[in-house]
C-alpha positions, 0 to 999 in steps of 0.5 A, a space after each residue: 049967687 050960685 050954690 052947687 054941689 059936688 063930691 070929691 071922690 073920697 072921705 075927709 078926715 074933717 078934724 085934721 082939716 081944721 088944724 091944717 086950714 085957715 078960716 074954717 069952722 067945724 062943730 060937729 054937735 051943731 052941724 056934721 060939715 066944716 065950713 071953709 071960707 075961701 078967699 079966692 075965688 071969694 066962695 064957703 065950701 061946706 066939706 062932709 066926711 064922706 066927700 060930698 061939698 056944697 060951695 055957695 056964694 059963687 058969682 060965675 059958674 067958673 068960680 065954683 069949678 077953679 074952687 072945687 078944683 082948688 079944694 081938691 088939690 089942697 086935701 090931696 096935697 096935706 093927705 087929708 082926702 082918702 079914696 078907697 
């Protein structure tokens, strides 16, 4: 199981996220991050507003690289990700 973590280089707007998602989780009154379980590779990504992320789960170093990479171009892709 590796956890790591990571910055996406921009805010996410986390309330549009869970709309547009599946198998997302996001109660901001009990934790300030949105979890999202991806399927593959088979990862949960906590994604933050201000861009940080941490994935757990991961059982190859690679899984956490093609997730994160994943995950970006997701949020790049449905305008979820905001640089400044």
């Amino acid at each position: 199981n590796i956890v790591s973590s990571a910055s996406l280089g921009g805010k996410v707007e986390l309330e549009q996220v869970v709309s547009k998602l599946g198998k997302t989780m996001y109660e901001p009154e009990q934790f300030p991050g949105l979890i999202y379980r991806m399927d593959e590779p088979k990862v949960v990504i906590l994604i933050f507003a201000s861009g940080n992320l941490v994935c757990t789960g991961a059982k190859k170093e690679q899984d956490v690289y093609d997730a994160v990479h994943k995950l970006h171009e997701i949020l790049e892709e449905q305008n979820l990700i905001f640089y400044e």
